[in-house]
KOLZAFI-434632 format. One record per residue (C-alpha): residue in one letter; x, y, z. Coordinates in steps of 0.001 Angstrom, whole numbers, padded with zeros to 6 digits, always signed. Layout:
AXYZ ...
This chain:
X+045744+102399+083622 X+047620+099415+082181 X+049829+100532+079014 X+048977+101212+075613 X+050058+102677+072460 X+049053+105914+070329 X+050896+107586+067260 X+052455+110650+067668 X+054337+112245+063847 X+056375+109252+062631 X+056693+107159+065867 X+054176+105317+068182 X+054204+105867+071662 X+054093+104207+075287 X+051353+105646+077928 X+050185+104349+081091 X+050809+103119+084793 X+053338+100127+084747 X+053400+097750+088100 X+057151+097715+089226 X+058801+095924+092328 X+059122+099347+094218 X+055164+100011+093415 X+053449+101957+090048 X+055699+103929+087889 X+054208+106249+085038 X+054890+105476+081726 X+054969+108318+078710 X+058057+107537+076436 X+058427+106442+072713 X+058874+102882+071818 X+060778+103919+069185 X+058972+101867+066174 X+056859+103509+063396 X+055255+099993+062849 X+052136+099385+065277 X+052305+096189+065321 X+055851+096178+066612 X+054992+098958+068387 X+053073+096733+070399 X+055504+094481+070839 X+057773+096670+072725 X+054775+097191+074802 X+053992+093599+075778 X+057610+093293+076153 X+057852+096141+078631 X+055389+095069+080557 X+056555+090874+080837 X+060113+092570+081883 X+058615+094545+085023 X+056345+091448+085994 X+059194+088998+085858 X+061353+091442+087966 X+058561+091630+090292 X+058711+087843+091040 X+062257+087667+091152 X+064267+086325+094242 X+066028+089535+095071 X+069064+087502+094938 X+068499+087496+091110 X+068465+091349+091234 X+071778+092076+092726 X+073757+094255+090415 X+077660+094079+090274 X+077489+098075+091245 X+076152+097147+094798 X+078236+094401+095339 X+081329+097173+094558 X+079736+098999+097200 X+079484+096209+099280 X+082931+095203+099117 X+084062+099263+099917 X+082266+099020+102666 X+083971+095847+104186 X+087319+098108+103682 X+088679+096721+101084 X+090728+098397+098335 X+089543+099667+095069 X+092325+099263+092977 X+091399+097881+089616 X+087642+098311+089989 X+087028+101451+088733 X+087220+099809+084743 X+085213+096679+086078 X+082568+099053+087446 X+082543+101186+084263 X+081704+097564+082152 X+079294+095859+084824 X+077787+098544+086412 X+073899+097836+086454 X+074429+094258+085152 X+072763+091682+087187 X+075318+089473+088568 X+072830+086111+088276 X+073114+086931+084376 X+077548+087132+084785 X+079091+084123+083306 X+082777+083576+083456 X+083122+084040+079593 X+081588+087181+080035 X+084519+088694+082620 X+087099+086770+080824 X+085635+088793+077501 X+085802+092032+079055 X+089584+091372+080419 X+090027+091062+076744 X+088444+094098+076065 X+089564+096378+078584 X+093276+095450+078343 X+093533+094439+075109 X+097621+094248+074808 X+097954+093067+078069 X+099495+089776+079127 X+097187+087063+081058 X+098754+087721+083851 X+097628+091233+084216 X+093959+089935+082445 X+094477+087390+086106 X+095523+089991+088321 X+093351+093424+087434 X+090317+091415+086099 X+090228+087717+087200 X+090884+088352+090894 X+089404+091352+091609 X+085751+090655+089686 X+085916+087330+091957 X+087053+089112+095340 X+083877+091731+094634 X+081637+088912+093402 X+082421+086331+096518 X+082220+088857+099417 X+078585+089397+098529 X+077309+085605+097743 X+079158+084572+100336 X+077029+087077+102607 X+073924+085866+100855 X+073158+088428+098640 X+073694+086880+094835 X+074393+084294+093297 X+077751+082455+093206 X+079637+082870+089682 X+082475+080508+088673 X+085428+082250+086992 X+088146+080424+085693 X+091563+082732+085152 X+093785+082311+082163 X+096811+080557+081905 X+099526+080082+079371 X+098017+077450+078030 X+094937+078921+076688 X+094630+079912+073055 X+095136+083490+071738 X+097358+084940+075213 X+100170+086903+075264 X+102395+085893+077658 X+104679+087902+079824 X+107011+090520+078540 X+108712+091022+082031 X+111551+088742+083220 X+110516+085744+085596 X+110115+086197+088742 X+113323+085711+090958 X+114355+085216+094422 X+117331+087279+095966 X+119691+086383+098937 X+121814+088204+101667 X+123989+089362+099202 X+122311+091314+097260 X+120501+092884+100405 X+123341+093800+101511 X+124423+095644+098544 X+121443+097953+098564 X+121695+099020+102033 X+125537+099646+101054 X+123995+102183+098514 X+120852+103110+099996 X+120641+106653+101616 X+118284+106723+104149 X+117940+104363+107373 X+114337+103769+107231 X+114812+102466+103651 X+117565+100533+104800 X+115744+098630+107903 X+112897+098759+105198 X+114635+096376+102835 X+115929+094115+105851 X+112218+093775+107691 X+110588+092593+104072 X+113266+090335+103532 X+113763+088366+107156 X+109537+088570+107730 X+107849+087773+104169 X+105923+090680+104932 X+104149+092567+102232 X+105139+096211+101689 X+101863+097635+102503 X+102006+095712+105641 X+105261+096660+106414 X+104675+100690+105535 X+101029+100452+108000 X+103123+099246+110854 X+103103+101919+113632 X+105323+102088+117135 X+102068+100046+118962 X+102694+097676+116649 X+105824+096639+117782 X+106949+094395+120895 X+110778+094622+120610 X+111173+092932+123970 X+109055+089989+122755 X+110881+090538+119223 X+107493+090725+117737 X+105559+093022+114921 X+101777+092762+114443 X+100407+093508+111085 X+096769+095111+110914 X+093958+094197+108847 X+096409+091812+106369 X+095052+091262+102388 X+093507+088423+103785 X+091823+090499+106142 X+093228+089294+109610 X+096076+090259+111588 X+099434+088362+111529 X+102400+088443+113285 X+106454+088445+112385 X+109309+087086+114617 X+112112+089559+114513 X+115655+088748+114197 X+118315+090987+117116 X+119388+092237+114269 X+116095+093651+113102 X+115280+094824+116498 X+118501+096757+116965 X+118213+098674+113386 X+113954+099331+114720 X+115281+100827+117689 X+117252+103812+115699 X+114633+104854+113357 X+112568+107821+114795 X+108724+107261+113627 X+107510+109358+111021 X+103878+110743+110128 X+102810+107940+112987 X+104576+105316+111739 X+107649+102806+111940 X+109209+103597+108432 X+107610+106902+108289 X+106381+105731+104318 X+102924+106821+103810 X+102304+105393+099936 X+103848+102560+098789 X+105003+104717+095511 X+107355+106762+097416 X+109203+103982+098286 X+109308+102168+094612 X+110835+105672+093723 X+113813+105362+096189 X+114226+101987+096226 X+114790+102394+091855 X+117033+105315+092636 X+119273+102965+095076 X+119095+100075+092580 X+120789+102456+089743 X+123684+103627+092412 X+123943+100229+093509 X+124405+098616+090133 X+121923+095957+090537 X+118677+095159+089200 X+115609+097218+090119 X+113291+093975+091495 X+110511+096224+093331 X+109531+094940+097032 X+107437+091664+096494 X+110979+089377+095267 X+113550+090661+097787 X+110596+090212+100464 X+108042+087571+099930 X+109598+085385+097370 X+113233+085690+098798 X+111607+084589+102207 X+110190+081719+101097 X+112765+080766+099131 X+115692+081419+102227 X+113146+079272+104085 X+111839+076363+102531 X+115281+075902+099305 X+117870+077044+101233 X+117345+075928+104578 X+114770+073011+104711 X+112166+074607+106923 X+109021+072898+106222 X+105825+074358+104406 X+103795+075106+107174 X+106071+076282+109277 X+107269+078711+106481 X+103356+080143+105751 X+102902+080507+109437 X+105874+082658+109139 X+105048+085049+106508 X+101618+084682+106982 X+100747+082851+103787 X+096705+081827+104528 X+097460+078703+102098 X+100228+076341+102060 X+098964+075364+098478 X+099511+079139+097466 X+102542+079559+098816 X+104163+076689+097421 X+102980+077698+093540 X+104138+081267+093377 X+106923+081454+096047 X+110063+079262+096190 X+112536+079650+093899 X+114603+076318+092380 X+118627+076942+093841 X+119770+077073+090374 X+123378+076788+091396 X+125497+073433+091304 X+126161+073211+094737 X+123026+070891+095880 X+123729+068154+093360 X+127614+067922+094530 X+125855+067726+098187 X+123730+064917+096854 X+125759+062915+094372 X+129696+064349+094959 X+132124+062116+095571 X+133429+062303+099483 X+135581+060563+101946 X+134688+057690+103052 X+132527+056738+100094 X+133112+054502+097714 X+132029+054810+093723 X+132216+053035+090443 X+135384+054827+089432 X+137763+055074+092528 X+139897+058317+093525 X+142861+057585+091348 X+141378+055805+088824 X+138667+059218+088420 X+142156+061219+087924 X+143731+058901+085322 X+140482+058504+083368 X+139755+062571+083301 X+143612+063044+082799 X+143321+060881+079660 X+140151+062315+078489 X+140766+065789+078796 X+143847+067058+080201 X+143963+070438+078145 X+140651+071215+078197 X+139827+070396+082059 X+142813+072071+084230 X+141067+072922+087776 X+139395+069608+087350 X+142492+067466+087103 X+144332+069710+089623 X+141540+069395+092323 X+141340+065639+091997 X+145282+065224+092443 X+145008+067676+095968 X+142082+065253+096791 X+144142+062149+096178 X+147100+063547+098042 X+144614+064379+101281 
């Protein structure tokens, strides 16, 4: 029986068999109008809704809850979704827009930075919403991410993101009390490897002969490999495996906690995992010693040059590359010669410029 209306007290009321994609449903609810007329609106409404859902491409139908459930079940993580879930849930992701995600990063963090509205909205609604179009099951969405140049964004409270080099890895295993911490440190910084990479590794992971370690199941869902220094290799023989594992870590909090606690006896700054591993490896590679781009993301098992090269290397800051470049040697001639350069800094500034005037006198005399 096809629906219709009838008053009951105040309100009129919804009765009858309603045709739905998974076959006839029955209908008794209140359409909660006192009007008739619009009463029998909701009615014709009710019904257009189930018919159109009945002749939709089930690609149309896919909600953003199955393709949560979807992505769980290809093993990824769930960190960030469970908000995203709470917002989407049911929704249809053929009626997501880009504005509406972006909206509810807004919403959900609302004193956040765009980088976290990028990094626990942005990404993860995209990683969810790509795994299942890309298997054929909805609809592609395009979502643009914020950046610093949009209107109305807080940026970043936290300090830039920095590179570190031998020396300061070096003065955390001088402070750090346990080995496995220790080798810890060294491994992220000499591989590029990500600390939940590093913390998975187990014994039949390593080839210490061959100098190699095989990650498992990467964030970009392969398996990569890391060339070991001797010196790495040495320090991996010592450590006794733990809970099945190489460092014996079995959450990645645990070893934030110690590595803080080593940072404040050390005296240095407290820069997590991801700058004295991934960034300081890039950097070590590609601004200090000139290894090219793709040799450096096969090394640290960076999936795209492009990515790499935007978020990893950091600029030598120091003065030493532009007296390699444009310092005056031996041999080379400039527009102000050796003893001329003295006289005319001499002149200039002779009080306030000391070490200058001395070192160009020693390099006259040699």
């Amino acid at each position: 029986m096809p629906l219709t209306i009838y008053k009951r007290g105040r309100f009129w009321w919804l009765t009858g068999t309603l045709k739905t994609k998974e076959g006839e449903k029955r209908v008794h609810e209140s359409s909660g109008e006192t009007d008739e007329t619009k009463a029998d609106e909701v009615r014709l409404s009710r019904e257009l809704e189930e018919r159109e859902i009945r002749l939709l491409d089930p690609k149309q139908l896919f909600t953003f809850a199955a393709a949560v459930n979807a992505y769980l079940d290809a093993g990824k993580g769930d960190q960030y979704l469970a908000p995203l879930l709470a917002k989407f849930g049911e929704t249809r992701i053929s009626a997501m827009t880009g504005a509406m995600i972006r909206g509810a990063a807004k919403e959900i963090y609302p004193d956040a930075a765009y980088t976290t509205w990028n990094r626990q909205v942005i990404t993860p609604a995209k990683a969810v919403i790509n795994l299942s179009a890309d298997a054929g099951d909805c609809p592609e969405v395009k979502i643009k991410g914020f950046s610093k140049r949009d209107k109305n964004v807080r940026l970043p409270s936290t300090a830039p993101r920095r590179a570190v080099d031998r020396s300061y890895i070096n003065t955390f295993r001088a402070y750090c009390e346990e080995d496995r911490l220790r080798t810890l440190m060294l491994f992220i910084f000499q591989t590029g490897a990500r600390i939940g990479d590093a913390i998975k590794l187990e014994p039949k992971d390593l080839d210490l002969p061959a100098r190699k370690a095989t990650f498992r199941n990467m964030k970009n869902g392969e398996d990569g490999q890391a060339d070991l220094t001797i010196e790495l290799v040495y320090e991996l023989q010592q450590l006794e495996a733990r809970n099945g594992r190489v460092f014996g870590f079995l959450h990645r909090w645990s070893v934030y906690k110690l590595i803080k606690a080593t940072c404040t006896r050390a005296g240095i700054p407290y820069l997590g995992t991801h700058q004295p591993g991934r960034h300081s490896f890039a950097t070590e590679m590609i601004v200090k010693n000139r290894v090219d781009i793709k040799t450096t993301a096969d090394k640290g098992n960076w999936k795209s040059p492009q990515v790499l090269m935007n978020n990893y290397p950091h600029a030598d800051t120091g003065p030493a590359v532009i007296d390699e470049v444009f310092g005056t040697q031996p041999g080379k001639k400039s527009g102000v010669g050796g003893s001329n350069l003295a006289t005319l800094v001499t002149r200039a500034t002779p009080a306030r410029n000391p070490g200058l005037t001395k070192w160009l006198e020693n390099k006259n005399k040699s």
